[in-house]
PATISE-30435 format. One record per residue: residue in three letters; x, y, z of N, C-alpha, C, O in turn. Coordinates in steps of 0.001 Angstrom, whole numbers, padded with zeros to 6 digits, always signed. Each point is the difference from the previous one (the first is absolute). Last residue first. Layout:
ALAXYZXYZXYZXYZ/...
END
This chain:
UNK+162347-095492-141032+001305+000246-001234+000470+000643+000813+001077+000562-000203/UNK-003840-004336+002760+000089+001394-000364+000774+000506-000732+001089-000525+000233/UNK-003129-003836+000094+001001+000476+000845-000366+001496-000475-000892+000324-000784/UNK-001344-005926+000556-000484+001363+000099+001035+000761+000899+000173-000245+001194/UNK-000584-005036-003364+000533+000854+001217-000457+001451-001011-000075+000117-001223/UNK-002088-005202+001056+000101+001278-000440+001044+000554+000928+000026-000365+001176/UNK-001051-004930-002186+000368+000616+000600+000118+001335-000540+000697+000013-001015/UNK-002738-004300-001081-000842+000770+001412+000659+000660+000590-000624+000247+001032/UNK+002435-001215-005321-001851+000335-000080-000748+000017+001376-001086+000524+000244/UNK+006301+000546-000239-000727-001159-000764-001217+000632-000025-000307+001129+000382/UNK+002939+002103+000224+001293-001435+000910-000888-000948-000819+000615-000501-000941/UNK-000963+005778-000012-000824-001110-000328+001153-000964+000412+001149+000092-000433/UNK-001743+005527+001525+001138-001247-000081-001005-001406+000153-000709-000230+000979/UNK+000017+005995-001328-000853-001085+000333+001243-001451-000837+000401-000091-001160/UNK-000638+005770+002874+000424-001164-001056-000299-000811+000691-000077+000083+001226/UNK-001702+004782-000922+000589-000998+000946+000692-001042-001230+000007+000322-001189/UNK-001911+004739+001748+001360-000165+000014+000081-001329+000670+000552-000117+001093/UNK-005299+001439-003911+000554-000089+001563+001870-000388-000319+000363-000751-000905/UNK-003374+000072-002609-000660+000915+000898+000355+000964+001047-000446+001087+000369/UNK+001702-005368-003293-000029+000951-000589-000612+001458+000564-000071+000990-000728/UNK-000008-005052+003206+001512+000565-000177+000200+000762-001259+001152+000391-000184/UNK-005452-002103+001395+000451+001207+001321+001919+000138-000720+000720+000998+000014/UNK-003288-003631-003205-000577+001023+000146+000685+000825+001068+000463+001104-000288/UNK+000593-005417+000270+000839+001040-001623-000121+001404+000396+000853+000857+000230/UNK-003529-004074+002624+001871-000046+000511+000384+001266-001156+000482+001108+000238/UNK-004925-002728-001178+000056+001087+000803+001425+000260+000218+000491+001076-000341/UNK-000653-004644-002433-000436+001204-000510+000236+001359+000661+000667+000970-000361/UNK-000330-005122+002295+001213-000287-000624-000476+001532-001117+000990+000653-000331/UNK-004231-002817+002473+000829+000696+000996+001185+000870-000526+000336+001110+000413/UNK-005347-002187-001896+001359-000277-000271+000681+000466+000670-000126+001210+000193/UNK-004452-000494+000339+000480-002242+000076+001215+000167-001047+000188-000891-000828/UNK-002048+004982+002506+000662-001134+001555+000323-000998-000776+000789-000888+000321/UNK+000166+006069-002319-000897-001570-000265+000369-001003+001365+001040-000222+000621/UNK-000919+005893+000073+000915-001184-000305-000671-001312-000632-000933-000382+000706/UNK+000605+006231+000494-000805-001476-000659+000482-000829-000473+000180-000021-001217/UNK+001227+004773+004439+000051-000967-001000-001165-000915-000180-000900-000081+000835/UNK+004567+002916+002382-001403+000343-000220-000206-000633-001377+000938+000198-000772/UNK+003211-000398+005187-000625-000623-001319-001428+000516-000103-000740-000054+000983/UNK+005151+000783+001620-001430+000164+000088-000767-000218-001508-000158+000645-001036/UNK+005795-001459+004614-000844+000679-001280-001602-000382+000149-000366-000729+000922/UNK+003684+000420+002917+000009+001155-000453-000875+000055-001314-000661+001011-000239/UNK+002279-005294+001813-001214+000651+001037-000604+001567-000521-001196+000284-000064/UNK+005068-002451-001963-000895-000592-000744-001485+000683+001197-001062+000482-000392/UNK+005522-000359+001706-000244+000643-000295-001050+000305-001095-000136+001122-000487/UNK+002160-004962+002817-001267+000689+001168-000053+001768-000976-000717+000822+000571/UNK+001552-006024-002738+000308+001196+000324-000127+001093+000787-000814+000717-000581/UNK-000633-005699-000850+000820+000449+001296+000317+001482+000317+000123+000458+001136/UNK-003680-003687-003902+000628+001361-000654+000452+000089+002141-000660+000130+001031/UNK-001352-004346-004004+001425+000566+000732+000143+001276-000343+000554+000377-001032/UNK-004862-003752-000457+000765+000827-000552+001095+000669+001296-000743+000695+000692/UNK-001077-006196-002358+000017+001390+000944+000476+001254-000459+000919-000040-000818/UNK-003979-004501-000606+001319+000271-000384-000251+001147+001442-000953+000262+000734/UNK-002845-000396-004220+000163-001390+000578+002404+000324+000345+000850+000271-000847/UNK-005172+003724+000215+000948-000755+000036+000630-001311+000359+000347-000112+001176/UNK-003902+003690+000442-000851-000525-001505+001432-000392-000639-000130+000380-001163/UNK+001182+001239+005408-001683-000599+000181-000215-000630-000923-000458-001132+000159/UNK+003804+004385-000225+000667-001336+000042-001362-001324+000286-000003-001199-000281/UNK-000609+006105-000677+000162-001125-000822+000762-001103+000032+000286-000770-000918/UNK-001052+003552+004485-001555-000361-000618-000087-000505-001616-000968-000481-000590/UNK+005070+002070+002868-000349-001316+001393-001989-000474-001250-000612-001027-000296/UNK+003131+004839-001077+000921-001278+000022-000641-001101+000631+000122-001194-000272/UNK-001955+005304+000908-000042+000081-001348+000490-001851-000657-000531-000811-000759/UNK+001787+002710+005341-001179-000358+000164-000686-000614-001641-000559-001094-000073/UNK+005065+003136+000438-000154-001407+000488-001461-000674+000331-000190-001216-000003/UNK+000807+005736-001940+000364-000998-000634-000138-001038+000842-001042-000635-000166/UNK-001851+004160+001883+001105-000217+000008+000819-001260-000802-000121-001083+000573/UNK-004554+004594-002472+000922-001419+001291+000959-000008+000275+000653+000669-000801/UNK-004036+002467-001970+001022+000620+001079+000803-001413+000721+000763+000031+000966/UNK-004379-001607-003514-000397+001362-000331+000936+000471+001304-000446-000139+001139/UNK-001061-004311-004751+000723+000105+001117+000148+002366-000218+000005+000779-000953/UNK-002851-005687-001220+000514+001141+000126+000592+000439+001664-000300-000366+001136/UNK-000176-004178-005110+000183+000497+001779+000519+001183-000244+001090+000229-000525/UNK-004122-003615-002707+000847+001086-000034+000459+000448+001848-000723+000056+000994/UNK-002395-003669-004176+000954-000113+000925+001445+000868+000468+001133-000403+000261/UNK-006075+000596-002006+000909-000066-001629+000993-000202+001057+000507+001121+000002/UNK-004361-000583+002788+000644-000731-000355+000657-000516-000953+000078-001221-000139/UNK+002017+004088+003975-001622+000174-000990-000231-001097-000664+000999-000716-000058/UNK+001943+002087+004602+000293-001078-001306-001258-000170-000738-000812-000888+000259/UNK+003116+004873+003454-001481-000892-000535+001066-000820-001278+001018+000255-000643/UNK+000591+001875+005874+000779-000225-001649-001684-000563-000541-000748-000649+000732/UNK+001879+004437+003477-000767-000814-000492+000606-000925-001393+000523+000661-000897/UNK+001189+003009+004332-000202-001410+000504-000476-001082-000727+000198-001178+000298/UNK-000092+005666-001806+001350-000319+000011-000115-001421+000663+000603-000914-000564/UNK-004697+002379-002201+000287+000548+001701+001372-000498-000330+000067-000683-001022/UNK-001673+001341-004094-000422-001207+001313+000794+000845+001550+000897+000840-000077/UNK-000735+000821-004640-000621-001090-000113-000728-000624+001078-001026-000679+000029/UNK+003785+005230+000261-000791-000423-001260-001389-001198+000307-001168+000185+000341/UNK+003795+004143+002237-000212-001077-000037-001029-001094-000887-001217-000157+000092/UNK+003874+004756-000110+000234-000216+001513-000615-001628+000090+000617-000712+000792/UNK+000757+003306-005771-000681-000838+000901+000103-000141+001245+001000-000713+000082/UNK+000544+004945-004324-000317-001034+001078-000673-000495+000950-000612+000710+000798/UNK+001851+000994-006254-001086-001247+000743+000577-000042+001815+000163-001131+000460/UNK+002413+004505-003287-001578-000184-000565-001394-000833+000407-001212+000207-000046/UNK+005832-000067+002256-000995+001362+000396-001035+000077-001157-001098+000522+000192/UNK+003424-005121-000078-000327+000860+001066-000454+001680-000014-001038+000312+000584/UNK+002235-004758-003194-000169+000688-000451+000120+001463+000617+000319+001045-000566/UNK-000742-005820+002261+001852+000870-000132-000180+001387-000990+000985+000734-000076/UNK-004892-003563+000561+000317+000451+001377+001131+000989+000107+000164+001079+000570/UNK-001310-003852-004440-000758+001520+000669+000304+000470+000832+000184+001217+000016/UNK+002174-005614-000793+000269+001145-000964-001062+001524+000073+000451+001140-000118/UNK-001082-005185+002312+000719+001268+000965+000942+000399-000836+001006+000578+000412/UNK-004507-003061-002263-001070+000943+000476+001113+000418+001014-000396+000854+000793/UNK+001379-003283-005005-000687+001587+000053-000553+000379+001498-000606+001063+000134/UNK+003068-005516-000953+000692+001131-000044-000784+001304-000005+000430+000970+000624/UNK-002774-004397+000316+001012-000282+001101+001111+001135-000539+000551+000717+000835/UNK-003928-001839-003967-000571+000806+000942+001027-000096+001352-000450+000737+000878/UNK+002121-003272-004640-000314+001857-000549-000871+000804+001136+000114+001219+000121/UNK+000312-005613+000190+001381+000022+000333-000393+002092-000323+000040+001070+000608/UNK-003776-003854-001277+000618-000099+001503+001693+000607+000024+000570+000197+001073/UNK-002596-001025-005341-000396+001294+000500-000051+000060+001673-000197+001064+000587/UNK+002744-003719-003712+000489+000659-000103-000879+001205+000827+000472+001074+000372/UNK-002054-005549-000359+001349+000344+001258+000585+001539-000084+000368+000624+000996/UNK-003686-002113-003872-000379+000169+001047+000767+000382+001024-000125+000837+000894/UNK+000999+000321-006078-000807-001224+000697+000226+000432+001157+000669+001017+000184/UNK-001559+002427-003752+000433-000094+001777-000205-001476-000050-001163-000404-000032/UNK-000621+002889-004041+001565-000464-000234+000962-000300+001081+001219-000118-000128/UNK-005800+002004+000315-000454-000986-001171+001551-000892+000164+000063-001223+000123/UNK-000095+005536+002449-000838-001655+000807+000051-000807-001472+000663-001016+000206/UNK+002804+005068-000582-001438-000277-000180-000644-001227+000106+000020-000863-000877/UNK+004733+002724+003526-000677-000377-001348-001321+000036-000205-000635+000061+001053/UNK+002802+002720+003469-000643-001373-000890+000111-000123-001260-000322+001047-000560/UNK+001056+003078+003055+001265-001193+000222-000087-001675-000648+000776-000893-000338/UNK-003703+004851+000008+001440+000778-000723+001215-001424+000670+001159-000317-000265/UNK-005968+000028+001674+000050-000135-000887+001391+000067-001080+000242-000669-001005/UNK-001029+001953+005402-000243-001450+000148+000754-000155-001481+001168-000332-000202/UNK-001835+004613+001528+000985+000143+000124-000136-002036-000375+000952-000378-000682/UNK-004873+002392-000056+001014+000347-001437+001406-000150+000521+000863+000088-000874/UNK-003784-001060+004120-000297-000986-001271+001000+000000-000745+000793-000868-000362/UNK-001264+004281+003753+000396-001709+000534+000055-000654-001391+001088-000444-000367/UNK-003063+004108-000388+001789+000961+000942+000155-002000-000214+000464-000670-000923/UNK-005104+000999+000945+000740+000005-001034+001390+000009-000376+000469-000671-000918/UNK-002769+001112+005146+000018-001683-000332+000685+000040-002110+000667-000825-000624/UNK-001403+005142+003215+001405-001250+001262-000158-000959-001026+001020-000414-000550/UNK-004537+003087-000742+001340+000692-000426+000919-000798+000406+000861-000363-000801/UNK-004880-000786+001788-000064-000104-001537+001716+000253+000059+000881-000767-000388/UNK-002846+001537+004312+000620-001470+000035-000087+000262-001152+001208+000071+000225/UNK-001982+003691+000991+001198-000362+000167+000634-001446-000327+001146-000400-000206/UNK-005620+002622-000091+000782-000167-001112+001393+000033+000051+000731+000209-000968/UNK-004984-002462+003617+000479+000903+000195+001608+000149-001208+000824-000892-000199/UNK-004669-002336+000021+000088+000439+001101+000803+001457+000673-000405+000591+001001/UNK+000852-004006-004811-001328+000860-000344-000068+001105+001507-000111+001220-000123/UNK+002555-005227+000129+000369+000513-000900-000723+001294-000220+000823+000906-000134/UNK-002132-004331+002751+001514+000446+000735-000023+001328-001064-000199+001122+000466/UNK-003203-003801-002284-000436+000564+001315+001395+001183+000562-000022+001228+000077/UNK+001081-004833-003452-000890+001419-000575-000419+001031+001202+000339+001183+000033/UNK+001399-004974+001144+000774+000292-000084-000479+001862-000719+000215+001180+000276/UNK-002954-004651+001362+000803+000536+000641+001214+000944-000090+000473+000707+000890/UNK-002481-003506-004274-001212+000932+000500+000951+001004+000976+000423+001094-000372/UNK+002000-005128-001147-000327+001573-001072-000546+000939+000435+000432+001149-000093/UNK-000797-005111+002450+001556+000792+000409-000451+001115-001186-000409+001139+000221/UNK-002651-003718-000809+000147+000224+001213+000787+001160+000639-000217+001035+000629/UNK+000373-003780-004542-000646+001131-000374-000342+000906+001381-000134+001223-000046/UNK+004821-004336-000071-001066+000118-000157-001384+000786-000472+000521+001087-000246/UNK+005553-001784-000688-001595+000529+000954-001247-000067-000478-000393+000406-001094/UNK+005710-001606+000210-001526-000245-000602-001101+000363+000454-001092-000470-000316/UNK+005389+001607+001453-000203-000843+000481-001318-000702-000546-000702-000775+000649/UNK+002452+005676-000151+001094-001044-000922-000546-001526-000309+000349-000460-001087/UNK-002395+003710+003917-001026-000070-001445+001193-000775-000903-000187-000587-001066/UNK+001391+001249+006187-000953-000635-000713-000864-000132-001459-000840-000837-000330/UNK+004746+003619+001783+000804-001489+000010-001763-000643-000286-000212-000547-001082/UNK-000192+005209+000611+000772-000622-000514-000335-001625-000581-000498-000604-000951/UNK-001192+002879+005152-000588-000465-001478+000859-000457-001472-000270-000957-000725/UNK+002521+002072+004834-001041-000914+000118-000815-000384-001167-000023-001046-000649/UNK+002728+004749+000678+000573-000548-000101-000472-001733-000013+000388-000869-000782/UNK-003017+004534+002068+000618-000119-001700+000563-001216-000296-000466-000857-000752/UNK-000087+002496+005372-001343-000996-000660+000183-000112-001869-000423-000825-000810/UNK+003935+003249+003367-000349-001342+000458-001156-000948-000556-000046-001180-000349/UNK+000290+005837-000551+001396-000679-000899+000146-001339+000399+000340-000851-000821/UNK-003444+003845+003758-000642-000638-001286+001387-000513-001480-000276-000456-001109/UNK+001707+001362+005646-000893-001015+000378-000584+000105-001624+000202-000972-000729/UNK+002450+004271+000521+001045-000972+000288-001137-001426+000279+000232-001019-000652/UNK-001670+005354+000839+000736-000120-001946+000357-001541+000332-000283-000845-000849/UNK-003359+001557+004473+001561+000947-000202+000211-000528-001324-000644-000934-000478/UNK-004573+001433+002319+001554-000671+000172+000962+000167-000725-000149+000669-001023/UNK-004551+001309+002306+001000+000007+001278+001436-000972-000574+001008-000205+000676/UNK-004463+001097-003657+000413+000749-000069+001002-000049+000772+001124+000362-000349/UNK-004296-003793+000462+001177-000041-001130+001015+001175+000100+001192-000293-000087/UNK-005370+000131+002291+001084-000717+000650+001227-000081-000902+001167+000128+000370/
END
């Protein structure tokens, strides 16, 4: 069965493994993972490609506090993406409909429409975020945002994305387009 799947679905499950062995994993998850791994020698090859591209953007975990490695996985993973004819993805993390909040409290997001992106951290925000722009509909966010900082993720998409982000107080955001 393995054979039947595309460069692109096993770069998906890479990518997966990845984000899970980041995470302290279990011996469980190890097993599984060995299993995934062993299985056919494409996933060795995708999941390494992934690492060493992970890795070239990270510091070394001993010297990551925590935020720095939520913030570093929100930039590496549509920093791959943009890599494109060496790495490309038709679909990484999650269904386009789908957002997961794991529980190191990360919200991945995979093709969205910003305002949707917007609306699911305004969820984990005390305050509102205002993005009026109707040309803000047009952008797509692929990413790993922290939920229990808002004020992080906000940085994150406007380092990402052609938007600027305008602070009125601690509960008012506006979200525009450059």
């Amino acid at each position: 069965m393995t054979e039947s799947l595309t460069q692109d679905q096993i770069r998906e499950q890479a990518a997966h493994w990845l984000v899970r062995l980041d995470e302290a994993p279990s011996p469980e998850v190890l097993a599984e993972f060995n299993t995934w791994h062993a299985a056919d020698v494409r996933h060795a090859q995708l999941f390494e490609q992934l690492q060493q591209l992970w890795q070239s953007f990270s510091p070394p975990p001993k010297t990551r506090p925590r935020r720095a490695r939520l913030i570093g996985a929100a930039l590496v993973l549509p920093a791959a993406i943009a890599v494109g004819q060496w790495l490309p993805v038709q679909s990484w993390m999650a269904p386009a409909t789908q957002t997961i909040t794991s529980p190191s409290a990360r919200l991945i997001f995979h093709d969205r429409p910003l305002p949707e992106v917007l609306a699911e951290i305004d969820q984990h925000r005390r305050g509102v975020i205002w993005a009026s722009d109707a040309q803000l509909q047009t952008l797509r966010f692929t990413g790993v945002l922290p939920a229990q900082d808002s004020d992080a993720a906000l940085a994150l998409l406007q380092a990402a994305l052609p938007i600027r982000i305008e602070t009125y107080s601690k509960y008012v955001v506006q979200v525009r387009r450059r």
